[in-house]
C-alpha positions as CSV (number, residue, x, y, z in Angstrom):
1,X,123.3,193.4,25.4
2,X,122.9,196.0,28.3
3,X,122.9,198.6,25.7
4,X,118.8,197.0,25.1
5,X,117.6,197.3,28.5
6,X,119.4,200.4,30.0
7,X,116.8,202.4,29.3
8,X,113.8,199.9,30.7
9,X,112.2,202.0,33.4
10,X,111.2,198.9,35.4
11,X,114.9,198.2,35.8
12,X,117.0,199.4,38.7
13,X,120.0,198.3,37.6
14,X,122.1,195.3,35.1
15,X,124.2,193.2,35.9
16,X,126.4,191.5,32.8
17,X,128.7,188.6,32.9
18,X,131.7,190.4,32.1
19,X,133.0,189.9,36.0
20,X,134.0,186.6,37.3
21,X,131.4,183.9,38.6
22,X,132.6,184.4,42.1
23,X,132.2,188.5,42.2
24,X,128.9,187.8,40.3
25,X,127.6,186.0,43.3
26,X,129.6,188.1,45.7
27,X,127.8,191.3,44.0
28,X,124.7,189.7,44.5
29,X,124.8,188.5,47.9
30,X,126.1,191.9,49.3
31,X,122.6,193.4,47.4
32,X,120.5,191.4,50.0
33,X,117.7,191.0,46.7
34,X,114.9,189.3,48.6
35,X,113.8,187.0,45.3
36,X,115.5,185.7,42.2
37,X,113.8,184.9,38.9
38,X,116.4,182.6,37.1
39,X,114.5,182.7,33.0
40,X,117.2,179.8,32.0
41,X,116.5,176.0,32.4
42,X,119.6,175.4,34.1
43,X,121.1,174.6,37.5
44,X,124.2,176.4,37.0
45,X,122.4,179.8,37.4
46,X,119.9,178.4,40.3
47,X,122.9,177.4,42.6
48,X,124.3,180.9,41.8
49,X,121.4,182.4,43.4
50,X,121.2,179.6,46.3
51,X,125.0,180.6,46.6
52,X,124.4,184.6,46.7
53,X,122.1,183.6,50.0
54,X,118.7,185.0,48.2
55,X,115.9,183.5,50.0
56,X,113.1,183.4,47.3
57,X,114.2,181.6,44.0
58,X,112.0,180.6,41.3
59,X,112.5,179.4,38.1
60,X,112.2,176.2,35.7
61,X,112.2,172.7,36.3
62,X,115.9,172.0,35.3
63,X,116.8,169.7,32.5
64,X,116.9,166.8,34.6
65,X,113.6,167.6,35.9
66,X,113.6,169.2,39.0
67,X,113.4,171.7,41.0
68,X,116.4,171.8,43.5
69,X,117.2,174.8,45.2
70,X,113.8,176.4,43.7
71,X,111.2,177.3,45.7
72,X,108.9,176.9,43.3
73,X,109.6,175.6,40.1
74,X,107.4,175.7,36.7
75,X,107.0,173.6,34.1
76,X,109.5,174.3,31.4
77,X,106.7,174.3,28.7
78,X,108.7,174.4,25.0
79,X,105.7,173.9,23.2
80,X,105.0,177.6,23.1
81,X,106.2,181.3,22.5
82,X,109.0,182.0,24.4
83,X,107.7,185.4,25.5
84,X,104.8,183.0,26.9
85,X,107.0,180.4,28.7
86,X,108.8,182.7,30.8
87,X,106.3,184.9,31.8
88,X,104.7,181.4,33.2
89,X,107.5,181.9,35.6
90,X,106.5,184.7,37.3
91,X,102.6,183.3,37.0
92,X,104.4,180.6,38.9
93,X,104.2,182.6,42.0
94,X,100.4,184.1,41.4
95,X,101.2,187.4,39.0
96,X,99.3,187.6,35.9
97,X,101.1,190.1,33.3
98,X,98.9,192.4,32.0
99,X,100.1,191.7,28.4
100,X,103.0,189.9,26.7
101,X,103.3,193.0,24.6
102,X,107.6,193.2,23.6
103,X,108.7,197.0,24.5
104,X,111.8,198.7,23.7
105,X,112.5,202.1,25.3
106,X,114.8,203.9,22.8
107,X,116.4,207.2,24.4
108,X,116.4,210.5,23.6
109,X,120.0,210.5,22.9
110,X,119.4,207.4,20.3
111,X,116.7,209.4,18.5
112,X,118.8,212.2,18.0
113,X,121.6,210.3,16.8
114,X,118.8,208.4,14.2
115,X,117.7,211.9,13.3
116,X,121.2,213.1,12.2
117,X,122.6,210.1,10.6
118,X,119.4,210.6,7.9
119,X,120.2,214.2,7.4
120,X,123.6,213.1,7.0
121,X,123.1,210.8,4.1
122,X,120.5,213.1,2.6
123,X,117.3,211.3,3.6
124,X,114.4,213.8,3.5
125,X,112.4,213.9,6.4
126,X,109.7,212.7,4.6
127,X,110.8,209.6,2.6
128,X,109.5,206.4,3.5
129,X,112.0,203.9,5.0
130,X,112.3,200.2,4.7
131,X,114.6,198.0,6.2
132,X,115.6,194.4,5.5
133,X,117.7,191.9,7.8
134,X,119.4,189.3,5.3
135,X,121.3,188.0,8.6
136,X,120.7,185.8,11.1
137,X,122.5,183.2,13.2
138,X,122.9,180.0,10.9
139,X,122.1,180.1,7.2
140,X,119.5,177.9,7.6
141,X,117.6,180.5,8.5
142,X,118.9,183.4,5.9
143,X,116.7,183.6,3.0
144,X,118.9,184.2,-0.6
145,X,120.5,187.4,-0.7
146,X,119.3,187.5,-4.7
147,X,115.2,187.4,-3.0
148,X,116.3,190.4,-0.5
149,X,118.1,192.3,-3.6
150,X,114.7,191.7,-5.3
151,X,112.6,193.0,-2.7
152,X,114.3,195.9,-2.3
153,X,114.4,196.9,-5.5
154,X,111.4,196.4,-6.4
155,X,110.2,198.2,-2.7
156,X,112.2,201.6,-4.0
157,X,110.5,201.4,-7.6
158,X,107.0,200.9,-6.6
159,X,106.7,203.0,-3.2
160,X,110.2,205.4,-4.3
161,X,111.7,204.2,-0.8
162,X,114.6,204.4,1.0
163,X,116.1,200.9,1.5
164,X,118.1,200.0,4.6
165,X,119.9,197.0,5.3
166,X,120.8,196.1,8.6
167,X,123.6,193.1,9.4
168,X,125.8,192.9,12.2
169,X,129.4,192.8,12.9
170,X,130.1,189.1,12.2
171,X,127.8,189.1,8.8
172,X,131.4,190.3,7.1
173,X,130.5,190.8,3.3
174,X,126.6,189.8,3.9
175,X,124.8,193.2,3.4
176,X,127.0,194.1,1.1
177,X,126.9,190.9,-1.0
178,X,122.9,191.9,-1.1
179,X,123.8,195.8,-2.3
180,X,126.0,194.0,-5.6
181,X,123.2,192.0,-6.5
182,X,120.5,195.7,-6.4
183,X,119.9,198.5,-9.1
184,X,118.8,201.2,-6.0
185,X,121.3,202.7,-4.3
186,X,120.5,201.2,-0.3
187,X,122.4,202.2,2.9
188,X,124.2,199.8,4.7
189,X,123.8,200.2,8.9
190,X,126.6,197.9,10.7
191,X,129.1,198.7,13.4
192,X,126.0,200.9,15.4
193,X,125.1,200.0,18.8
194,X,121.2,198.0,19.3
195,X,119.9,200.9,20.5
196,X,121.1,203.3,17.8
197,X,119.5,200.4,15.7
198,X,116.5,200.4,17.7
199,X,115.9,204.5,16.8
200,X,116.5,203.7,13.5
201,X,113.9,200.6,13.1
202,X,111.5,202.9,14.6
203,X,111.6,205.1,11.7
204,X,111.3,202.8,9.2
205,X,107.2,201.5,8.2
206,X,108.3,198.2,7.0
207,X,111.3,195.6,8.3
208,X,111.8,192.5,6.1
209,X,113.8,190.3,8.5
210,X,115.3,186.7,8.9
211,X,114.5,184.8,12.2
212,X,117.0,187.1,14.2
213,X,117.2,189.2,17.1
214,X,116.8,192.9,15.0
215,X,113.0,190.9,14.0
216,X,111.9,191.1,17.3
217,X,113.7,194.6,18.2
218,X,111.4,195.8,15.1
219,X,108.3,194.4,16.7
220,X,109.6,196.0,20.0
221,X,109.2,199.4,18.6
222,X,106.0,198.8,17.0
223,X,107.7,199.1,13.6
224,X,105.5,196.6,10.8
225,X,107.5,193.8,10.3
226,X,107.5,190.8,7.9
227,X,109.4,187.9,9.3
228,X,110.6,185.0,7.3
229,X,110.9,181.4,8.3
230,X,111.8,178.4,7.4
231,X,113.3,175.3,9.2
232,X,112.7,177.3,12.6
233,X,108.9,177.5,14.3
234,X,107.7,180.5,14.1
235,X,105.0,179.4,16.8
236,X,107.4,179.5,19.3
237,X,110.4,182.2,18.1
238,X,108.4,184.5,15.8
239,X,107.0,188.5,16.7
240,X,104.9,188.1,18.9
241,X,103.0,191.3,18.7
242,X,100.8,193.2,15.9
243,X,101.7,194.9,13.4
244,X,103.6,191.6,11.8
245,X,103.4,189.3,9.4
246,X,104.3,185.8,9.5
247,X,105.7,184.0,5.9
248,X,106.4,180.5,7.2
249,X,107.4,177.7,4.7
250,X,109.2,174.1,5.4
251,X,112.4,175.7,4.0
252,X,113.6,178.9,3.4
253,X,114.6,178.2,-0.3
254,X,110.6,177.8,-0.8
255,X,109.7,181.8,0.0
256,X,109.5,183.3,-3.2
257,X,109.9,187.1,-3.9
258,X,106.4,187.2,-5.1
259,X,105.3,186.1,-1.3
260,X,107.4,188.8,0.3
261,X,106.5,191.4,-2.0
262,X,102.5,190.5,-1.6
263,X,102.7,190.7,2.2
264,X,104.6,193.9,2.0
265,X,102.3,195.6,-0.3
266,X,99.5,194.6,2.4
267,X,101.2,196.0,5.1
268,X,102.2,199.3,3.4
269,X,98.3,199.3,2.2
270,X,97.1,199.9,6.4
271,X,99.4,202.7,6.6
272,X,97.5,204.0,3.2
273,X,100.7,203.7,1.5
274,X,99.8,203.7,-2.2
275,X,102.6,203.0,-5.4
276,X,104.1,206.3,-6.8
């Protein structure tokens, strides 16, 4: 996803896997980078650095529990946020982060793109927006599509919002499976790039979201987002940064609409959001 870091101003440049291992290293190597931080538990990426000749390497203890070809190598803590655990790489090596605050830099062009897809549906500028995320990776971790129809629904009566729903590519019928089941009349957003869905979650006051990667994009953009959780721990893979709200029960089938809908109305009410 170089499309989500493109526009990270403490980046000089990306480099994807889309070339083969052997240029990957090659590219490297002819870079002369003077330290590598490898963020992935794995060997397979520390010998690629050891083979690109870089002469500072840290990273995690491996799998098998060390540290070969590291220079230094941390603890690979799991019992933790993520965000925390691989910042305690580069703590590793003395550098304390000034926060583990997520950012998103969404460009101009992005913002533009946000503003004139509203005005093309006919969203006044002024119209609250709220998106929900029925998605994620495994439907473990999808609450029902019935609860998101309900929330929305319910959402647009009370505050007269615009509803969103956000799925991507490989959700096929998904979001619109969720738009059947709803009285209001929602938008679906699919087929847009992650940081034309960036601009967009910016825009919205609320995100209603599954344990999925457009939860923690919300978060990124300092959009208020509820996240919903189930089988998965939120202690280690929810936001990790106010404004959020956590709903966390042993399965997903246990959130009821009634939950969602009382933690939205809270975080509507510090925005001074009142019914219409």
């Amino acid at each position: 996803r170089e499309d989500l870091v493109s526009e990270n101003p403490n980046l000089d440049d990306v480099i994807t896997y889309s070339v083969s291992i052997p240029k990957l290293i090659y590219n490297m190597a002819i870079t002369s980078y003077q330290m590598a931080v490898v963020l992935q538990p794995t060997f397979r990426l520390v010998l690629y650095t050891f083979l690109a000749r870089i002469p500072f390497r840290i990273g995690f203890e491996t799998n098998s529990g060390k540290g070969r070809l590291l220079h230094v190598a941390v603890s690979n803590n799991i019992d933790q946020h993520e965000t925390t655990r691989y910042l305690d790489v580069v703590r590793g090596i003395g550098i304390e982060p000034d926060s583990e605050e997520p950012e998103m830099f969404v460009n101009p062009t992005a913002q533009a793109w946000a503003d004139n897809f509203l005005a093309d549906v006919g969203v006044p500028s002024d119209q609250l927006l709220i998106g929900l995320n029925p998605g994620s990776g495994s439907e473990s971790r999808r609450w029902s599509k019935a609860g998101f129809a309900q929330v929305g629904d319910r959402l647009h009566q009370k505050y007269n919002a615009q509803i969103f729903i956000t799925a991507g590519d490989a959700e096929g019928s998904l979001p619109h499976d969720v738009v059947d089941l709803m009285s209001c009349s929602p938008i679906i957003l699919t087929g847009i790039t992650p940081m034309q869905l960036g601009a967009i979650l910016q825009k919205c006051r609320l995100y209603i979201s599954n344990d999925t990667g457009p939860m923690h994009m919300s978060t990124a953009v300092k959009t208020p987002t509820i996240a919903l959780f189930g089988a998965s721990n939120p202690r280690q893979w929810g936001p990790h940064w106010e404004p959020y709200t956590i709903i966390a029960r042993k399965s997903m089938e246990e959130i009821t609409v009634e939950d969602v809908l009382e933690a939205a109305d809270l975080s509507l009410s510090r925005l001074n959001l009142k019914a219409q």
